[in-house]
N, C-alpha and C positions, 0 to 999 in steps of 0.2 A: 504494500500500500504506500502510496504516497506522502512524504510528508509536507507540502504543500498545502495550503487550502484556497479551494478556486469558488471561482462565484461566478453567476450569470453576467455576462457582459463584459468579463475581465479580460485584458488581452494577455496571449500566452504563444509560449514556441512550441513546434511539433515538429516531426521529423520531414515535412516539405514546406517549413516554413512559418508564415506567422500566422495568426488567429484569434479569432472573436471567439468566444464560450458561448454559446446557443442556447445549451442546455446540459443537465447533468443528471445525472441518473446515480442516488447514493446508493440504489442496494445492488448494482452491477458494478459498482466504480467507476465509470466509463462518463467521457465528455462527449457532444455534439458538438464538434466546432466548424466555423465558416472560416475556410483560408480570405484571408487578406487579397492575396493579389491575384486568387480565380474567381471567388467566391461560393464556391463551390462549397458542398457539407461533406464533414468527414467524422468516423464515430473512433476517437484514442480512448485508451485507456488509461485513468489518471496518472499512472508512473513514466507516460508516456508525455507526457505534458509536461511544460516548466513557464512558470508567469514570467512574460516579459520585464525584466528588470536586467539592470547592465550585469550583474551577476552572471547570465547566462549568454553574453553574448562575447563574440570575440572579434577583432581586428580581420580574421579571415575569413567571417561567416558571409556566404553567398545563399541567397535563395532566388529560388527561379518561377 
């Protein structure tokens, strides 16, 4: 389980990218999120998520 805690509307990184939280689902774990720059819906799993904060970004990160 994640130790993070996400909320509706928070922005967050995932493995293509960045993202809005949609919806959350606490007895699966699991987020709804809308990528940023498709907007497309995608379903991660909370340990798969990390909130946008410079913490998690780095000088070489590309998203496409």
């Amino acid at each position: 389980m994640s130790q993070h805690i996400f909320k509706v509307g928070m922005r967050c990184i995932y493995d293509n990218g960045e993202a809005l939280i949609d919806t959350l689902d606490e007895r699966n774990n699991v987020a709804l999120v809308r990528d940023q720059h498709t907007g497309n819906l995608h379903t991660r799993a909370y340990h798969d998520l990390f909130p946008d904060d410079e913490q998690f970004h780095s000088e070489s990160d590309t998203y496409y």
